[in-house]
DRENDREN-908769 format. One record per atom (N, C-alpha, C, O): x, y, z. Coordinates in steps of 0.001 Angstrom, whole numbers, plus 524288, in hexadecimal, padded with zeros to 5 digits. Atoms other than C-alpha are relative to their C-alpha. Layout:
BEGIN
XYZ
...
This chain:
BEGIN
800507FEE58059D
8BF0726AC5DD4F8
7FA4D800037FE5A
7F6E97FCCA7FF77
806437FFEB801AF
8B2CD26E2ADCF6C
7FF967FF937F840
8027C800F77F4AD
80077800B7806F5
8ADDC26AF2DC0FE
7FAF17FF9B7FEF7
7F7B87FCA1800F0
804107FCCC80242
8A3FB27257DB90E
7FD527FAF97FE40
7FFA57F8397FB10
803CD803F480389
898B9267DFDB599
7FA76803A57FD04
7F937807817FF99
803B47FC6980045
88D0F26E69DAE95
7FAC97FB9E8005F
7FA927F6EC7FF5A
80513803E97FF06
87E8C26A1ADB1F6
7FBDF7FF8C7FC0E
7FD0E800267F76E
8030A800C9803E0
872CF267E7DAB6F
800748064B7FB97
801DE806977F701
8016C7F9DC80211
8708D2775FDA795
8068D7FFEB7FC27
8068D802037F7D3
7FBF27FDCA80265
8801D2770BDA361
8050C802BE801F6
8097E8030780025
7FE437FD987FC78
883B527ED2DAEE8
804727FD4F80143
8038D7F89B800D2
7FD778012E7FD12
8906727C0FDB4E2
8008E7FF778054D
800538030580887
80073800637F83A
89186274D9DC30E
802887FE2A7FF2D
803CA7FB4C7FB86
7FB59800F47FF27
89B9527481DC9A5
7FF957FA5680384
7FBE87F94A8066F
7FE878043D7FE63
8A14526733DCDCD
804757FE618055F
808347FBBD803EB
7FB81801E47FC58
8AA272646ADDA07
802777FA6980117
7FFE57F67E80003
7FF9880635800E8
8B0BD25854DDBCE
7FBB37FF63806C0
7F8BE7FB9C80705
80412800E87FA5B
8A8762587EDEA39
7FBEB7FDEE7FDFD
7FAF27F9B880019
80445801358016E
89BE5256DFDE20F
8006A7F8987FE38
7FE207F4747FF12
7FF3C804D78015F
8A1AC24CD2DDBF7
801157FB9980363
7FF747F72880287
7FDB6804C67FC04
8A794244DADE6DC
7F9477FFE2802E5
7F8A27FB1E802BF
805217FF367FEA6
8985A246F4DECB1
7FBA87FCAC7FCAE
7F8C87F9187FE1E
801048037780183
89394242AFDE2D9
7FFC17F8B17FD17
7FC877F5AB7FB34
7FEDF806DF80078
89A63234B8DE0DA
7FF167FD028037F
7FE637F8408038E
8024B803A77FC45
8973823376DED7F
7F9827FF34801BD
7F7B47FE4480619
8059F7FF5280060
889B7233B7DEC47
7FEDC7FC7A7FAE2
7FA407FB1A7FAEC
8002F803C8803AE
88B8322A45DDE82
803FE7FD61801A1
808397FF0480008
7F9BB8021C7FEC0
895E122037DE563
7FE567FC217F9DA
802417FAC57F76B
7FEA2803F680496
891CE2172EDD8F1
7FED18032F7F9F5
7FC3A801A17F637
7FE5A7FD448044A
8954222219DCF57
803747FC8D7FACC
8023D7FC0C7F62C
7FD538009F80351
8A03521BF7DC9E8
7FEB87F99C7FE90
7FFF87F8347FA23
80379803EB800AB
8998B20E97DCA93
7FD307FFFA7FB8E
7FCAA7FC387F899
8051F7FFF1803B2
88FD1212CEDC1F8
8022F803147FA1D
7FF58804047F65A
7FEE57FD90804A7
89A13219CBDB7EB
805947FED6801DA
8081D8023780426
7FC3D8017C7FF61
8A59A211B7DB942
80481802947FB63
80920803787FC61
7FAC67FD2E804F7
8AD51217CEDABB7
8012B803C480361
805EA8048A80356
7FBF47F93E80040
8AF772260CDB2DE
803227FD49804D2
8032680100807DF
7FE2E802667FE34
8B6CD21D42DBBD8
806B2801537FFD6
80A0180333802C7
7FB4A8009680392
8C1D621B61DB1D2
8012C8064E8000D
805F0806A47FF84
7FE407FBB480223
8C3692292BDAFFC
800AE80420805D2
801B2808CF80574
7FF107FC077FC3F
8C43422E4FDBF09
806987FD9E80151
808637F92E800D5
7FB7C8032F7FD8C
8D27622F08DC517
7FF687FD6A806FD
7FC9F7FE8880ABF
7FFE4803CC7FBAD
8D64F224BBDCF5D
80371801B480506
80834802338049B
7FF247FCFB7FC62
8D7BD22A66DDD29
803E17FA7480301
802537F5E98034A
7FCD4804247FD44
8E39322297DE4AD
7FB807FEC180401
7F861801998064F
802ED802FB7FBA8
8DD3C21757DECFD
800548013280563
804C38013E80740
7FEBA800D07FA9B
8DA7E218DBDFB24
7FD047FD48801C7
7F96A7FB097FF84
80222805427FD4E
8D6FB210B1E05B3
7FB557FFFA8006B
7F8F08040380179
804E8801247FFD0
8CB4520B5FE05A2
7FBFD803567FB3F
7F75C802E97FA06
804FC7FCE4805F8
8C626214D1DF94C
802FA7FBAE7FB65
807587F9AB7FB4B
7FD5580381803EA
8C61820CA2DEC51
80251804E57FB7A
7FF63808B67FB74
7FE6E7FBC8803F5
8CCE321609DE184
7FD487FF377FB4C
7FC677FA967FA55
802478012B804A0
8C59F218AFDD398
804B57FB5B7FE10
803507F71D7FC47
7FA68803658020A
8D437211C0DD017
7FBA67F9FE80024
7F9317F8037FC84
80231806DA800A5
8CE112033EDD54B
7FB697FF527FF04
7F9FF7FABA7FF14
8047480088801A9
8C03A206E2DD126
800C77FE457FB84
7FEB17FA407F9E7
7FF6D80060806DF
8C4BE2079FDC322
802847FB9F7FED1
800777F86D7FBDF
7FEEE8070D80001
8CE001FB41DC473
7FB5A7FBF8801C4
7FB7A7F81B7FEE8
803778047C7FE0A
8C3021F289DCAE5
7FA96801657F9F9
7F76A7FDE97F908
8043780084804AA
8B9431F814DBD47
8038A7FDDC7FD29
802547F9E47FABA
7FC608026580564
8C4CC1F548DB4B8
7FDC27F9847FF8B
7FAB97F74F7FC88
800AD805A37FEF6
8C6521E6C0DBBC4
7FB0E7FEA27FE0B
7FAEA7FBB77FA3A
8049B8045D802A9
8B75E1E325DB9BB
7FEDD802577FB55
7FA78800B87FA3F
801087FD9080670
8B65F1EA47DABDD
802C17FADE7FE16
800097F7397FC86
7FC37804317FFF6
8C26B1E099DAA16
7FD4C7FBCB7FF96
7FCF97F8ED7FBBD
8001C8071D7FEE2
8BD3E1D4C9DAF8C
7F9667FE847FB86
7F8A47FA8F7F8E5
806058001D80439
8AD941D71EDA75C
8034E7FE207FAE1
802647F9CE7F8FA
7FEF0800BB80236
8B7671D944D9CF4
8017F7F9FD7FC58
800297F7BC7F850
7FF9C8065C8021D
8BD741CC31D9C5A
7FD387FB108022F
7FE517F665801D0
80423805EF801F7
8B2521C413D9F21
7FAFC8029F7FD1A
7F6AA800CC7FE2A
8025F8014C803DC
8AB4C1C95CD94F7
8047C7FDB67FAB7
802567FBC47F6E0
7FD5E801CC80369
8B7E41C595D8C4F
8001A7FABF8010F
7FFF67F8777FCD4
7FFFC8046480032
8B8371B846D9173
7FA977FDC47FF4C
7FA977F8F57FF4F
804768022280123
8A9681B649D8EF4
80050800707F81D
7FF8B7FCF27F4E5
7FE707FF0F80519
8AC311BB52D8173
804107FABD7FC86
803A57F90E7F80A
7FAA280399800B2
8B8001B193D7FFF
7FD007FB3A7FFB2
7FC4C7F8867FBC8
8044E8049280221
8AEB41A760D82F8
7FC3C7FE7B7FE41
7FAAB7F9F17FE7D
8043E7FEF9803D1
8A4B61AA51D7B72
803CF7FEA67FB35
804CF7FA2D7F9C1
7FC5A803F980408
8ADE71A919D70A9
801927FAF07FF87
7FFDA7F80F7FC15
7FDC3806897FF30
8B4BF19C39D7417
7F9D37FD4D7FE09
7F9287FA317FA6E
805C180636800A2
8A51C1955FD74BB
7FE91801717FA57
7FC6F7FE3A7F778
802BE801358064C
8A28919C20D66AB
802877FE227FC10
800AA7FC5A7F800
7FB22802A580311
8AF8219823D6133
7FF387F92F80024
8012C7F6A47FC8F
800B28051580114
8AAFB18969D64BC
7FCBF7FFDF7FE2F
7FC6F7FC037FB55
805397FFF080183
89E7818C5ED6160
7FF767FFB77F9E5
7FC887FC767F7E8
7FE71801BB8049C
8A32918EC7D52E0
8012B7FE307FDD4
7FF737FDB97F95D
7FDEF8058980220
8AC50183F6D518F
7FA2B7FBDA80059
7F8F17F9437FC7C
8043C803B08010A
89FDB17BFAD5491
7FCC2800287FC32
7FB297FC0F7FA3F
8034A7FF0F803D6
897E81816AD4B54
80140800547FB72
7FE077FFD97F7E9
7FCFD8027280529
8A2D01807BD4093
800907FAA47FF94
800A07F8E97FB17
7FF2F806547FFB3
8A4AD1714FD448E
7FA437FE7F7FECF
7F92E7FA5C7FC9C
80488802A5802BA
896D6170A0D4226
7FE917FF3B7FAFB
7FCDC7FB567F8BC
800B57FF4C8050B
895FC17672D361F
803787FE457FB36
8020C7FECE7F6A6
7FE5A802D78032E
8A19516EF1D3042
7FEEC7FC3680075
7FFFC7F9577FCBF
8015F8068F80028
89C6C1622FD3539
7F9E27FF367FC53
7F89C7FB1F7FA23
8056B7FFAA803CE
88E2E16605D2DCC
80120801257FA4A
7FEC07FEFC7F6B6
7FE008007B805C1
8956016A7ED219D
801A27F8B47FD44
8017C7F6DD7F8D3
7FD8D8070B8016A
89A6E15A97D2114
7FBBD7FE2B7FF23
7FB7A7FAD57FBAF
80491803C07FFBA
88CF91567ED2338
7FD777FFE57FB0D
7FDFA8036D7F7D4
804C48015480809
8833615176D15A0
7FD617FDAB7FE41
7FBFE7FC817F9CD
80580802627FFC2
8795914B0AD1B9A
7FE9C80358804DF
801328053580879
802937FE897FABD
86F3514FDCD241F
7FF987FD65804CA
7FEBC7FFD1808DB
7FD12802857FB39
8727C14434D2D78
803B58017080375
80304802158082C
7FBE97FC4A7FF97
880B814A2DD2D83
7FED380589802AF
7FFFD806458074B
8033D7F9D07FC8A
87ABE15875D319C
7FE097FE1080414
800C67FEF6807EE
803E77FFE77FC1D
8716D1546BD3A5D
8045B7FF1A80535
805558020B808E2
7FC34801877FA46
87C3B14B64D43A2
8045980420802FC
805BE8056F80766
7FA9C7FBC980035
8875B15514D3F71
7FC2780367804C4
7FED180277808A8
802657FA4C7FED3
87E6316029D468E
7FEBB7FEDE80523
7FF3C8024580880
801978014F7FB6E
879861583BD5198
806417FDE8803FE
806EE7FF9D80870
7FB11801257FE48
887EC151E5D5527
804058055580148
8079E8052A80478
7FD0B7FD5D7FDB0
88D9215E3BD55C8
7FD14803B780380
7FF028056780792
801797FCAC7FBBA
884A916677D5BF1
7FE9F7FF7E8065A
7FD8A80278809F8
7FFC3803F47FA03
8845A15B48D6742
80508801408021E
804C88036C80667
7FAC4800727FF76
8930815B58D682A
803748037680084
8076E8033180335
7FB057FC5380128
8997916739D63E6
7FD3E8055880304
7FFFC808B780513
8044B7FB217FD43
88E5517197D6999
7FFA97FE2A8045F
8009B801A380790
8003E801267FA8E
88C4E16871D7682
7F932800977FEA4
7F6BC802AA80237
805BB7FE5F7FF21
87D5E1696ED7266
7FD507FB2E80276
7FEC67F6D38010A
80169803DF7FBDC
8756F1613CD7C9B
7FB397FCB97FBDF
7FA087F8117FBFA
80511801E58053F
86A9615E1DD718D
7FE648037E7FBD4
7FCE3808047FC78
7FE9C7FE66804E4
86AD21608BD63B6
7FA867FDDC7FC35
7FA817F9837FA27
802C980370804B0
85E3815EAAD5AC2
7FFC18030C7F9FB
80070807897F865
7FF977FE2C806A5
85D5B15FBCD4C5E
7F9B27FEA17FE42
7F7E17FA337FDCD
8060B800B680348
84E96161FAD46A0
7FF7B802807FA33
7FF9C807007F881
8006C7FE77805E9
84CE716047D3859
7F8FD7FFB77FC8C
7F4977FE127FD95
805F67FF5480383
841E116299D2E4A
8008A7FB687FBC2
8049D7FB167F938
8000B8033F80308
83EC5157A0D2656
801A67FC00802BC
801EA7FB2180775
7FFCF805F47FCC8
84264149D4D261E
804947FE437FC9A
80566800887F871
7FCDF80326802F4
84CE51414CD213F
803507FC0680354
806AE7FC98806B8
7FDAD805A37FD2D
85061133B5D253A
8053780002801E7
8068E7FD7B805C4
7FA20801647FF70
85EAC13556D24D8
80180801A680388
80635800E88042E
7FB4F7FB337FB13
8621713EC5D3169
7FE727FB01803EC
7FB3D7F76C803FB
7FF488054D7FA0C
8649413607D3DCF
7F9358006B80248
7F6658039F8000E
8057B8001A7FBAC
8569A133E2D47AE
804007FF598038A
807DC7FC80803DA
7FD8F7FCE37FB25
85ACE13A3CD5303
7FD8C8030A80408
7F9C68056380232
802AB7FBD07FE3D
8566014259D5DB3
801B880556801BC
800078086D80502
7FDDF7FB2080129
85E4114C9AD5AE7
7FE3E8017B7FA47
80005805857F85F
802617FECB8065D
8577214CE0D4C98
7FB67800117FEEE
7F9327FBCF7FE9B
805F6801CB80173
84A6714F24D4954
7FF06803C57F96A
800CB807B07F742
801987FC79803FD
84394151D7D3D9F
7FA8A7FF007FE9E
7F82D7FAE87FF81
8039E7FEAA8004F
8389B15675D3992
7FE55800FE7FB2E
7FF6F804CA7F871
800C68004080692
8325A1522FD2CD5
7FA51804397FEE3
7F897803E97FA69
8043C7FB5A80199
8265315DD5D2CD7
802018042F80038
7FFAE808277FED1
7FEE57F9EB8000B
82F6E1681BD2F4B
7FF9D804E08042D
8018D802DB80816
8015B7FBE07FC9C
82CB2174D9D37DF
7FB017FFD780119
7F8AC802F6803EB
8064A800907FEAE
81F5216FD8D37B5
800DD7FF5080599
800848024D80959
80105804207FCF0
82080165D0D3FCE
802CC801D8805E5
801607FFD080A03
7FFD27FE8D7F9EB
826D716C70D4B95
80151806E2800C6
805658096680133
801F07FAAC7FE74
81FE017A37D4DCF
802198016D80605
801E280623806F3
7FDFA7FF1B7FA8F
8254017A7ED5BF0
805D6802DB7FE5C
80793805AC801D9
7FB9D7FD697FF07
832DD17F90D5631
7FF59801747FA27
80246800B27F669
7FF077FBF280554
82DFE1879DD4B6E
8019780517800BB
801E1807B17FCB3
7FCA87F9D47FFF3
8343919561D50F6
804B97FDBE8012B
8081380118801FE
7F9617FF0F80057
8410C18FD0D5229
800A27FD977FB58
805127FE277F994
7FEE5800508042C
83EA518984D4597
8019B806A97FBEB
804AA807567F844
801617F94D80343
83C5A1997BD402B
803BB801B180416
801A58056780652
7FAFF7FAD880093
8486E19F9ED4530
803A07FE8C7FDD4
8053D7FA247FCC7
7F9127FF9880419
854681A27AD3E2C
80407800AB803BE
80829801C88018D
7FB2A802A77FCCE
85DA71A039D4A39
7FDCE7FC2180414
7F9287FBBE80541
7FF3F8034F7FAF1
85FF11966CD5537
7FC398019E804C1
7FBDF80669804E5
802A27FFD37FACC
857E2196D6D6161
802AA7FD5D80513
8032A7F89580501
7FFB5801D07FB32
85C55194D2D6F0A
7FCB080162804F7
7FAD6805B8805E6
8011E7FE0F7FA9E
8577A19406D7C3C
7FBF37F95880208
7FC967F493801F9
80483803D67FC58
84BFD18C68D830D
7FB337FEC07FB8E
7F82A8024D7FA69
804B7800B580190
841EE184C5D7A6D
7FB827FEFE801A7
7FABE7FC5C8059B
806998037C7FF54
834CD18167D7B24
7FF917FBD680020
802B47F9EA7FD07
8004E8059E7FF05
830821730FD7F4B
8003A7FF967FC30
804157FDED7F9D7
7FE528035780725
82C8417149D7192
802E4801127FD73
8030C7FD907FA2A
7FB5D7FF3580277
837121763AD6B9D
801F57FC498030E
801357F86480056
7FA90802AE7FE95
8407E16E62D73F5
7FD847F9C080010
7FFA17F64E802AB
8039880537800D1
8383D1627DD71BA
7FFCA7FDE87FC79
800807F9287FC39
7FE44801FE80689
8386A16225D62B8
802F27FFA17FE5F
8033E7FD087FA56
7FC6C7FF1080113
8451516655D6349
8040A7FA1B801C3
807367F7E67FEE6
7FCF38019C7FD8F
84AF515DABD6C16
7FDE27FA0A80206
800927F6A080414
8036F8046D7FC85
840A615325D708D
801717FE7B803E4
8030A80203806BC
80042800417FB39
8423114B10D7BE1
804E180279803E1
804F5801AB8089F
7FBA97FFB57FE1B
84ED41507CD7F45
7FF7A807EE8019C
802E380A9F803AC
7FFC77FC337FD59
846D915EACD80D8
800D08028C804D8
8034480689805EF
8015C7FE757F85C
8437C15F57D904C
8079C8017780100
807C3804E98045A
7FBBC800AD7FE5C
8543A15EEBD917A
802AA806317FD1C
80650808AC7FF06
7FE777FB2480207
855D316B3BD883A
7FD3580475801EB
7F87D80566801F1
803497FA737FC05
854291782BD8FF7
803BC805AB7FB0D
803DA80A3F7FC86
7FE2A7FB2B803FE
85BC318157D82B1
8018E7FD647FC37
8045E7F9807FC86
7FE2C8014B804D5
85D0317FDAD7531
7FFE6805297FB77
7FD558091B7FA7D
800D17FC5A805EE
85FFD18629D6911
7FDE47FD637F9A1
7FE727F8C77F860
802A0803068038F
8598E1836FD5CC8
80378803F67FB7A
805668085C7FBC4
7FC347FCDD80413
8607218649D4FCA
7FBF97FDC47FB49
7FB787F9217FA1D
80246801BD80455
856BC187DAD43BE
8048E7FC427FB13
809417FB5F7FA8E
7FCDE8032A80473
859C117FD8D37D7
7FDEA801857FA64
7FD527FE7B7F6B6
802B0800D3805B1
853F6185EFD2C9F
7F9617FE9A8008C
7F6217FED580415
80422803318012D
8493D17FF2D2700
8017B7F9A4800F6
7FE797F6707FF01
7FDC58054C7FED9
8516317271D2BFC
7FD687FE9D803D9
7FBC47FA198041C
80164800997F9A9
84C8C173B8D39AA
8031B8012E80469
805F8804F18038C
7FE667FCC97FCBD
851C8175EED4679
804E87FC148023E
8043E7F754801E7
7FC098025A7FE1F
85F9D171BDD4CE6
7FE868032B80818
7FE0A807CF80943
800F87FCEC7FAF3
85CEA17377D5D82
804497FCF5801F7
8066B7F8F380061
7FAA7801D87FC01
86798172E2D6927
7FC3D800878031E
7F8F280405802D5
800D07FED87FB2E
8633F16FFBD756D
802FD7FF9A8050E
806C27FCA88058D
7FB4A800227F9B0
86982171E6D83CB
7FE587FED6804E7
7FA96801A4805F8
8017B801337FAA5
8676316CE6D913B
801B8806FE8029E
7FEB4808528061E
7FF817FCE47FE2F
86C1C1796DD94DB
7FC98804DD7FF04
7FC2D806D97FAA8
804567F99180270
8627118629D94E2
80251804E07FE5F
80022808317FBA8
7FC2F7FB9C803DF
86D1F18FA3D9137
802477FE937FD8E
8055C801B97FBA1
7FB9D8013380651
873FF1896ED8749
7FD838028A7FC38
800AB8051A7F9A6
802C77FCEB805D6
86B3818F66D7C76
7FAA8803B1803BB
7F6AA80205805D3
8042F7FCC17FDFA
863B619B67D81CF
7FEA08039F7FA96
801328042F7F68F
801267FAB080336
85C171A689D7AC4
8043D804537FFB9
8072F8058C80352
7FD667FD1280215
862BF1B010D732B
807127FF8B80157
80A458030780233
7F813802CA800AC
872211A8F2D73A4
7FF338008F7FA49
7FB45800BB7F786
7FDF67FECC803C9
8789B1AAF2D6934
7FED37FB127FD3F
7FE677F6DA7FF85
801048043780100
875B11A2BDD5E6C
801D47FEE87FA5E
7FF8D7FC857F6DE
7FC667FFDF805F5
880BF1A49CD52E0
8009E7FB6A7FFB0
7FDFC7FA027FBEB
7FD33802D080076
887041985DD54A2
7F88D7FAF07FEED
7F7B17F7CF7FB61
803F9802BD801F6
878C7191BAD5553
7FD7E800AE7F973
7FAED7FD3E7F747
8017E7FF4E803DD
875D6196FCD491C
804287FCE37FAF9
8029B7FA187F762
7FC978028080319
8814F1927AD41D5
7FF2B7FBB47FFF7
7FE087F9897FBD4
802C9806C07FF5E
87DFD184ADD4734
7FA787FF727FA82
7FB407FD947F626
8069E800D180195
86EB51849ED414F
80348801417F9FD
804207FDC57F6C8
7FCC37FF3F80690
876D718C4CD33FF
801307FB107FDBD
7FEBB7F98D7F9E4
7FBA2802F480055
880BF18122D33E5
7FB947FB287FE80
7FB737F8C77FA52
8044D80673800AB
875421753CD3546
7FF28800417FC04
800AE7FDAE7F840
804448001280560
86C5B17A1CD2C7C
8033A7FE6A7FC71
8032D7F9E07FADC
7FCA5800538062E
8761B17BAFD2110
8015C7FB327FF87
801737F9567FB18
8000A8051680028
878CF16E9CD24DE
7FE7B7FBD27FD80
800BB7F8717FAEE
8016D803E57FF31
86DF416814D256F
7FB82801BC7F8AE
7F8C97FEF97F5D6
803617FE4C8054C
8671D16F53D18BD
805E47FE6B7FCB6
808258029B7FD6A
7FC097FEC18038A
8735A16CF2D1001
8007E7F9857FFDE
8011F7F7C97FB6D
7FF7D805827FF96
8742015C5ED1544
7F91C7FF8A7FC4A
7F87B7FCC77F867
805718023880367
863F715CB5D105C
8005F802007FD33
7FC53801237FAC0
8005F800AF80667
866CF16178D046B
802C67FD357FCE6
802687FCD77F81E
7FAD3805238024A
871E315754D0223
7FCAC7FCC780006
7FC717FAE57FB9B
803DD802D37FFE1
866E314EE3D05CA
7FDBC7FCC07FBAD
7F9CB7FA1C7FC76
């Protein structure tokens, strides 16, 4: 059977299936390399020892299939961890609505984000001073303000969360002696309040550019907190 193809000029050339069988064998990873026209040739009964397009196209189905559902079960669990991930961050935010002292905030914030997040170290750095919040070394504050510690004035100046790998001094002011043990953290501005940081023994728990909705809601959730207890103040 021959079939009219036309070439560059337009011209019609003629086609044999000979050319063709010639030339597949001369591209054996034709259909390799353009697996759809696959689907659309018919399936020559199996013989021995030849594989038929028939079990080519079942064995793409199968791993199309199997990609398929493990990207649905990565999906699935991706859901499940943000579905706890929300209840936590609603249990936070009704246990900070109760709170109406800045004592209240501060523990509320540190007790759960120990407990209910699994966070390995939790500090809270505030601006100003006031006798009443616990002395702690999960609490510091800082009665000059953003003066007084220029080492984390660009994560003071952004408007989201930061993760990944700090700087000695960053993880030093942040965290003091308990830095050398933190290898990732995220830092969650506070406003003009100051800064709320997580840190992790682990170096991928908080990397660059992770997602950082649910961190944001956190830092949201404080602040309003902890600005709403000092004006009850």
């Amino acid at each position: 059977m021959n079939v009219p193809l036309s070439d560059a000029a337009g011209a019609a050339t003629p086609v044999d299936a000979a050319m063709v069988s010639d030339w597949l064998r001369a591209h054996p990873d034709f259909l390799v390399d353009n697996p759809e026209l696959a689907a659309h040739l018919t399936s020559p009964r199996a013989q021995a020892g030849v594989a038929s397009f028939g079990s080519y196209r079942v064995q793409q189905l199968r791993e199309k299939n199997a990609e398929l559902e493990r990207q649905l079960a990565e999906l699935v669990a991706i859901a499940a961890d943000n579905e706890k991930l929300m209840e936590r961050v609603h249990a936070l935010t009704v246990a900070l609505l109760r709170a109406n002292t800045l004592e209240v905030v501060t523990r509320t914030v540190m007790a759960s984000l120990s407990a209910d997040f699994h966070s390995e170290r939790v500090r809270l750095l505030l601006f100003g001073h006031n006798s009443e919040l616990p002395r702690s070394d999960w609490l510091r504050q800082v009665g000059g303000g953003a003066s007084e510690v220029p080492e984390l004035a660009d994560l003071l100046g952004r408007p989201e969360p930061v993760s990944g790998r700090l700087a000695p001094e960053k993880l030093a002011s942040l965290f003091g002696e308990d830095a050398p043990t933190i290898h990732s953290a995220a830092v969650l501005p506070l406003g003009d309040l100051g800064l709320l940081a997580i840190g992790s023994h682990d170096e991928d728990r908080f990397r660059p550019g992770m997602g950082t909705l649910f961190l944001k809601m956190i830092a949201a959730t404080v602040t309003a907190a902890l600005a709403r207890a000092r004006d009850l103040a």
